[in-house]
N, C-alpha and C positions, 0 to 999 in steps of 0.2 A: 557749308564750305565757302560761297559770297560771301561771310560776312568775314572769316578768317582772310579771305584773301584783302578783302577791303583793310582789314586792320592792319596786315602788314604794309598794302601801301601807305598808308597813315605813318605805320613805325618808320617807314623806311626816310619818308618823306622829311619826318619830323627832325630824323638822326642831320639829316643831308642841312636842315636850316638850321638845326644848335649848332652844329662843326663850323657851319659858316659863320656867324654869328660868334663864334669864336676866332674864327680867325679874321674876322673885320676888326675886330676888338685889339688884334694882337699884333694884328698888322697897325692899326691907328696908333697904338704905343710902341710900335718898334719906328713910325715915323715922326713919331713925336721929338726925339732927339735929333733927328735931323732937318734938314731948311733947304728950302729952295728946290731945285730942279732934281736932287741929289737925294732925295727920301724915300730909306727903304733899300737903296742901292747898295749893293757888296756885303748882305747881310746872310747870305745862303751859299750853298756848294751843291756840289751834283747838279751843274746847272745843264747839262746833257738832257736832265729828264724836261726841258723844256723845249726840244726838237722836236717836231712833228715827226708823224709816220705816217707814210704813204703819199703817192703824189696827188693825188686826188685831192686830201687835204689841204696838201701845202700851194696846191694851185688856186685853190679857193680861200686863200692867207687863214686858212684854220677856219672856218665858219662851218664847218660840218658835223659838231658835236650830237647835233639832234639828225642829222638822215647818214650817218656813216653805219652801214651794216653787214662790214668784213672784217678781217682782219685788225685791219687798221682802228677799231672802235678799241683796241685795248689797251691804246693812248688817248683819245677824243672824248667816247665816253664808253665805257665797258657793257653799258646795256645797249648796245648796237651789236652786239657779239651774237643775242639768242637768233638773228637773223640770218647768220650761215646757212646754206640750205642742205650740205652734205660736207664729208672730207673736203678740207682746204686747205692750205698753204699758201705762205707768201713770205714776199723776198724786198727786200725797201734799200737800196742805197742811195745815199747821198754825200756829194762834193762838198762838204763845209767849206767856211775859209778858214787862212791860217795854216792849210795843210791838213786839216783836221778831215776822218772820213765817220762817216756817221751808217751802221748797218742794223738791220733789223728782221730775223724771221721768226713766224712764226708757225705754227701749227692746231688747226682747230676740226672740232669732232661734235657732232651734235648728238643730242641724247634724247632719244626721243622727238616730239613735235615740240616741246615747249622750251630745253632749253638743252647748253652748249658749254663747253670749256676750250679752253686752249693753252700750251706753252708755249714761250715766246723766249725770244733773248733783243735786246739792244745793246749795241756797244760802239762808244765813238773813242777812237783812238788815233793818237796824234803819228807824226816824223820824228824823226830822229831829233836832239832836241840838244846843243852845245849846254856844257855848264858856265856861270861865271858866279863869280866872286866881287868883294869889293874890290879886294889886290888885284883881281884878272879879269876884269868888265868886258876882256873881249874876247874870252873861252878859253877857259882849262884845256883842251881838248878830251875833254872827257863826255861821253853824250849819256843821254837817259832819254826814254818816250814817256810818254803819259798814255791811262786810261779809263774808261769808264762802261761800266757793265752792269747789266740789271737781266736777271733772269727769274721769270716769273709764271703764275698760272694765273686765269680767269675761269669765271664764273658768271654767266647769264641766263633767264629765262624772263617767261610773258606770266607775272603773275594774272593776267584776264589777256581779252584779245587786243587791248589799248596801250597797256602799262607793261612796261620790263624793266628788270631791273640788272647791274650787272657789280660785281666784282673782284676787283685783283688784287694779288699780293706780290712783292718782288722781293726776290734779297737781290743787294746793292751791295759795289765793290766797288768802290775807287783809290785808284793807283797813281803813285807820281814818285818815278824812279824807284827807290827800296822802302815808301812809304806807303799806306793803305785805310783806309778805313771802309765799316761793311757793316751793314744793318740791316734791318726789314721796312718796305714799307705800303701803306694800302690806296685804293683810287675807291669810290665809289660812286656809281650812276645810275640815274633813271631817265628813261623816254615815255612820253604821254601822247600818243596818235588820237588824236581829237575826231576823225572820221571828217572833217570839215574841210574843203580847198586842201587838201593834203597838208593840215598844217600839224606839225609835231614838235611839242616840247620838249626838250634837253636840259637836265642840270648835271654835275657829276663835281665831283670833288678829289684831289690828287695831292698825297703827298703826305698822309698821314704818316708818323712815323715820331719816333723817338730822336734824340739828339746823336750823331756818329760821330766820332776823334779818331783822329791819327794816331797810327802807331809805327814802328818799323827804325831801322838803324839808322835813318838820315835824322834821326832826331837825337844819334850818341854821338857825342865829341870828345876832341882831346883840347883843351884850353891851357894855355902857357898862361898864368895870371900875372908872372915876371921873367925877363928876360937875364935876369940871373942867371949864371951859369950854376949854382948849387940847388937852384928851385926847378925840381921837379913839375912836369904838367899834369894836370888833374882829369881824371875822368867826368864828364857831367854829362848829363842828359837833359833836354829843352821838356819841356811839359808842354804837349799842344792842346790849346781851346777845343771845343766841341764845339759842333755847327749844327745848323739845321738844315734838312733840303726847301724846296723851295716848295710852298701850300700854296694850292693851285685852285681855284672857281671858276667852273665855267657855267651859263646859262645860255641857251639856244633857243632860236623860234624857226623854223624852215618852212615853208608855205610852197604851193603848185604856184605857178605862174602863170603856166599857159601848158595845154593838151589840147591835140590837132584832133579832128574829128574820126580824121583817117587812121585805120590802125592798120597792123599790119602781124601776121605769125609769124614767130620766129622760134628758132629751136633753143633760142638760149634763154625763152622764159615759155612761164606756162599761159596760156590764152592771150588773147589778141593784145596789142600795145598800141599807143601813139607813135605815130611816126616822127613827128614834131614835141617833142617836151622840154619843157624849160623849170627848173627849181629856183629860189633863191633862200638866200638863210641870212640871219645876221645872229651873229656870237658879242656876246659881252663875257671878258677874262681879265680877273682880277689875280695878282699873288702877291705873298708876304714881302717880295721884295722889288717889285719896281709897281710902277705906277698903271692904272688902271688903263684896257683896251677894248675896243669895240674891234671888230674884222665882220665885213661885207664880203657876201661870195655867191656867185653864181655860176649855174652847168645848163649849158645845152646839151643835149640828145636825140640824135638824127635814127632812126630805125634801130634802134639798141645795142648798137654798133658804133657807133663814133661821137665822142662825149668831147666840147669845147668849155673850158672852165678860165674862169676868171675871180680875183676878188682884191679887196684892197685893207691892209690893218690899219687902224690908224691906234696913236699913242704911246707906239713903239720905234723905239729912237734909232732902229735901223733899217727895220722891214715895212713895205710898205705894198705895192703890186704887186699881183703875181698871176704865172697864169698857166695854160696846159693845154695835154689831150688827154686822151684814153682814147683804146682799141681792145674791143671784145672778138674774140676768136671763139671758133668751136670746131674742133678736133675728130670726133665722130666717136672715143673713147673719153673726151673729157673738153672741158672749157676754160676759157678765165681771162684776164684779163690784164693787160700792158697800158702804162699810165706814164705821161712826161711830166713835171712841172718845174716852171724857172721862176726864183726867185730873184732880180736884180736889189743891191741893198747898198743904201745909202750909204755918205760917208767914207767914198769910196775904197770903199769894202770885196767888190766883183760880184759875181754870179754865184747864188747855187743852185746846181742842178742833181733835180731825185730823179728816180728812175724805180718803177716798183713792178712787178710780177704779180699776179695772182691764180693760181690755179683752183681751180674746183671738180674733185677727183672724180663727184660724182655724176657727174653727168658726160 
């Protein structure tokens, strides 16, 4: 049975660096045509699927792929999922700008000790949204919204007590007035607990998927080809390109910082804790369409109860600090947890601020 499980981490392992390795390859010829600061840029759609979830995350500028073990791993990295420890739920909003709102729940159920699935939905959908034209640059008065939706299931478990692995699948729906296109697509991840200074490896991979096009009426017209009075206008339809979503690399390393000697019980975990705990992580995130990121992030944790999170991206041409809290509750029928995080962004662009829920049914 070791030696099966060994060889699936190997397969799994192997699959995770060819994929990559294809898409370094695919990304370096899709920047190959372009120069300068601008490579790679405006080359994707669905770019919603590059919003974080959960605030915990996004307070730590994303550096939580390798210790993220809720919900929330079913964007970060999907083998943080087999760590649920009973019924869960949770609930993610956030303020984009632009008007844009960004929502996220899910629902997860564990199976057994070893591993977990879940349903989830994401969807960021705009305002009301004026039409213009060339002839009416300053609105039709006609409006349309935009939007973007992914509903999907995961799959995690620990193939040994070190290594898990996780993955999801989505179908994808994106809308723009009476326009749409829809496709499926997969994320896949692994974590490596080294047993050593808490330190744990993270890689996962997002975004696989085939090419989606536009379809819908905004793409049939009525064309006057002459302003003749005996020439009839013609019927025609535009033929829309196909796109790609945007292929996604992360690698993570997260390490203990510091644990107080002092511990202390508490009901919302099992056996004694630190009173004082500090984590930090750094993430490197690569995609098909912009330019390579590192994000630094770290979490204090005062009696497992109140969590202080900070981190900073760098090489991302809007975001850059950010920061938060959390607040664990327990109910006496169940627990979970309340999480702030503000991201200020460059360029002045304003605030966004998440806001996430989590509950856990079963304690």
């Amino acid at each position: 049975m070791r030696k099966i499980l060994i060889f699936a981490n190997i397969l799994l392992i192997s699959f995770i660096l060819c994929s990559t390795v294809s898409f370094a390859a695919n990304s370096s010829m899709a920047s190959s045509g372009s120069t300068g600061a601008y490579a790679k840029v405006g080359m994707s759609g669905g770019q919603f699927l590059k919003i974080g979830h959960g605030a915990r995350g996004a307070a730590m500028a994303g550096a939580v792929s390798a210790i993220t073990n809720d919900l929330s791993s079913i964007y970060w990295n999907p083998a943080g999922l087999a760590e649920i420890p009973s019924l869960t739920a949770a609930f993610d909003y956030t303020s984009w700008f632009a008007g844009f709102n960004h929502n996220f729940a899910a629902l997860g159920v564990p199976l057994g000790d070893n591993f977990a699935f879940a349903v989830h939905y994401t969807g960021l959908t705009s305002a009301e949204m004026e039409r213009t034209t060339i002839e009416r640059p300053n609105g039709t008065n006609q409006f349309f919204t935009a939007s973007d939706i992914s509903v999907g299931l995961s799959v995690a478990g620990f193939l040994t007590d070190q290594f898990s692995f996780g993955l999801t699948t989505r179908f994808l729906n994106n809308v723009m007035a009476d326009a749409s296109a829809s496709g499926l697509a997969f994320d896949v991840g692994t974590k490596y607990r080294t047993g050593v200074q808490g330190i744990v490896l993270g890689v996962s991979l997002h975004g696989l998927t085939t090419q989606l096009t536009y379809s819908g009426n905004e793409f049939n017209r009525v064309w006057r080809q002459s302003e003749a009075l005996w020439k009839s206008p013609d019927d025609v339809a535009l033929i829309p390109s196909p796109f790609d979503i945007p292929l996604l690399f992360r690698a993570n390393v997260a390490a203990d910082v510091y644990k107080s000697p002092e511990t202390v019980t508490s009901s919302l975990a099992t056996g004694d804790i630190p009173v004082h705990y500090v984590v930090a992580a750094l993430d490197f995130i690569t995609t098909s369409d912009s330019p390579e990121q590192f994000a630094l992030g770290a979490e204090y944790i005062w009696n497992n109860l109140l969590s202080f999170r900070a981190g900073y991206r760098m090489g991302h041409d809007i975001q850059g600090f950010s920061g938060g809290l959390g607040f664990k509750y327990f109910t006496g029928s169940f627990s979970g947890r309340l999480d702030y995080a503000i991201s200020p962004l460059m360029r002045d662009m304003g605030l966004v601020n998440r806001i996430s829920i989590t509950i856990d049914l079963g304690q």
